[in-house]
C-alpha positions in Angstrom: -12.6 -3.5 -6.9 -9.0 -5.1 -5.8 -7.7 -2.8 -2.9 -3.8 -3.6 -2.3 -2.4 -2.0 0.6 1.5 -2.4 0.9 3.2 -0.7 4.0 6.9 0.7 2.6 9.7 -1.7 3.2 12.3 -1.2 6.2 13.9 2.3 6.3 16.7 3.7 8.5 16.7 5.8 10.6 19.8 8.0 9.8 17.8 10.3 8.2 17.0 14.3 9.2 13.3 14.4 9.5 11.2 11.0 9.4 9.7 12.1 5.8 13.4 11.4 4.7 14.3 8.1 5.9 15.4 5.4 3.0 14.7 1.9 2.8 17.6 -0.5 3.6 19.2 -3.4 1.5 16.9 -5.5 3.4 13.8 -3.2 2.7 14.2 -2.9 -1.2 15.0 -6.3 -0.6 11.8 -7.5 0.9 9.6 -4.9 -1.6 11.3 -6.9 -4.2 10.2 -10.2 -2.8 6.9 -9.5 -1.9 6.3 -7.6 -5.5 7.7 -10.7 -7.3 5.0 -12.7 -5.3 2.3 -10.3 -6.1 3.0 -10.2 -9.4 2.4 -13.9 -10.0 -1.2 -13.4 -9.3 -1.6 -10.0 -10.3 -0.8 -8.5 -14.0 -1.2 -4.5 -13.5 -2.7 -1.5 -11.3 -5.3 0.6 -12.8 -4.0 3.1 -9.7 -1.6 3.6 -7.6 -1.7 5.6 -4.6 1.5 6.6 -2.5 2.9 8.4 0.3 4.9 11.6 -0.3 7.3 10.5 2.2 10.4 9.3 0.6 10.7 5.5 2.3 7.3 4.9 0.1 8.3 6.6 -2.9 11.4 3.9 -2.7 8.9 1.1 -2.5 7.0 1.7 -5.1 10.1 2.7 -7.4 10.9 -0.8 -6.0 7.1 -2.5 -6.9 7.2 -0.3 -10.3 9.8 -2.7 -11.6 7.4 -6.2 -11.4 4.0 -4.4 -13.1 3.6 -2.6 -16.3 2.8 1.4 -16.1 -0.2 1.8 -14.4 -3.2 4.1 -16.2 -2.4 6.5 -13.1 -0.5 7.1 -9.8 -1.0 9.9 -7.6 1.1 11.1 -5.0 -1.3 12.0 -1.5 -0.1 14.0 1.0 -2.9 12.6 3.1 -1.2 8.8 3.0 1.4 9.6 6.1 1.8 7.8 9.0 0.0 10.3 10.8 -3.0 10.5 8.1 -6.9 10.6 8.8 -7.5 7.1 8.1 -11.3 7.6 7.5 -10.0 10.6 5.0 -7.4 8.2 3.2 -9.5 5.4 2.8 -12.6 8.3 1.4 -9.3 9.7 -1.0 -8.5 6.0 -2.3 -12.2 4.8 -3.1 -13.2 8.4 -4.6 -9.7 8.2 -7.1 -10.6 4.6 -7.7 -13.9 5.7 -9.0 -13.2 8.8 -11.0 -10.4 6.7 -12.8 -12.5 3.7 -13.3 -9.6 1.3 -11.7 -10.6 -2.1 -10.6 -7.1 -2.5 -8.9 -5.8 -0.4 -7.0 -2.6 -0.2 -5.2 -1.7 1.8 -2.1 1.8 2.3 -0.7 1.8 4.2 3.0 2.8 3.5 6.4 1.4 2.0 10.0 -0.5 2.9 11.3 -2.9 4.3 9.1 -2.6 1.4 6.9 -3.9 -0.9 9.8 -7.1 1.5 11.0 -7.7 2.4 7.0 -8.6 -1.6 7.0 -10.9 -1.0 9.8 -12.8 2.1 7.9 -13.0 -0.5 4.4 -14.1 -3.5 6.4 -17.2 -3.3 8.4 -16.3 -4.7 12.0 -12.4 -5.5 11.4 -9.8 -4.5 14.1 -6.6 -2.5 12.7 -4.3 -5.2 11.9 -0.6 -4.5 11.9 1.6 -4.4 9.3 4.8 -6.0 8.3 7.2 -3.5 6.6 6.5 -4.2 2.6 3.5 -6.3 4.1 0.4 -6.3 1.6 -3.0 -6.5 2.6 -6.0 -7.1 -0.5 -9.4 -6.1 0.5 -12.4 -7.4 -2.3 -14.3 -4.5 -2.4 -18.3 -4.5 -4.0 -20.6 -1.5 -3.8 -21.2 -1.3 0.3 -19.5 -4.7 1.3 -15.9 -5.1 1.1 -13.5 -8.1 2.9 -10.0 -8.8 3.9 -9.1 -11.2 1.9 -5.5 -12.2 2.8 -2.9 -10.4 4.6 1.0 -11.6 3.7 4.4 -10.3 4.8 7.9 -11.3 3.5 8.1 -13.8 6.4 4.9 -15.3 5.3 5.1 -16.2 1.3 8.9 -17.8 1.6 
């Protein structure tokens, strides 16, 4: 199984409660760029997975646009930036399995993004994550890896 984890792309802060922040021109932007570049190498999600908050609802409205309909996406209130990673990452494999999906895509926030990479990969410190930065972890029965790690900054 593919794991892609995308952190939403730059939001505002003129917004009442942090669940409604929006992305920027330069954070659809950036989602845009970094979906493009995903989508060369990558033709469709079996799953995606994404945070109820609306600055990752953008992003994946944003990402919907370069990939065709996945089978199934899921909205989990457990994918916010204060989530339980070990929870999250238990929620993403257990969906991936019950809908058979060999790539999945999740779209959330740091830092649970970064310490859900540490509770996939054995032995990994959380990395950080770029805003619309996309991590893809290679994951086979018990063993899983980071395989690359790329932000906006990184694929121009």
């Amino acid at each position: 199984m593919q794991l892609f984890l995308m952190r939403h792309g730059e939001a505002s802060y003129q917004a009442h409660s942090d669940r409604e922040r929006t992305l920027t021109d330069t954070g659809r932007y950036h989602t845009s760029l970094m979906s493009n570049w995903l989508a060369k190498t990558v033709l469709e999600f079996d799953l995606v997975l994404v945070s109820p908050y609306l600055r990752a609802q953008q992003s994946w409205q944003e990402v919907s646009k370069h990939f065709p309909e996945p089978r199934k996406w899921l909205v989990l209130d457990e994918l916010v930036p204060a989530g339980r990673p070990s929870t999250a990452a238990e929620l993403t494999l257990a969906y991936a399995e019950q809908f058979k999906a060999d790539k999945v895509l999740v779209i959330a926030h740091m830092p649970l993004l970064g310490y859900m990479v540490s509770e996939l990969v054995a032995g990994i410190e959380p990395p950080l994550f770029a805003t619309s930065g996309i991590a893809l972890i290679d994951k086979h029965s018990e063993c899983a890896t980071l395989v690359w790690q790329h932000a906006p900054h990184t694929i121009s």
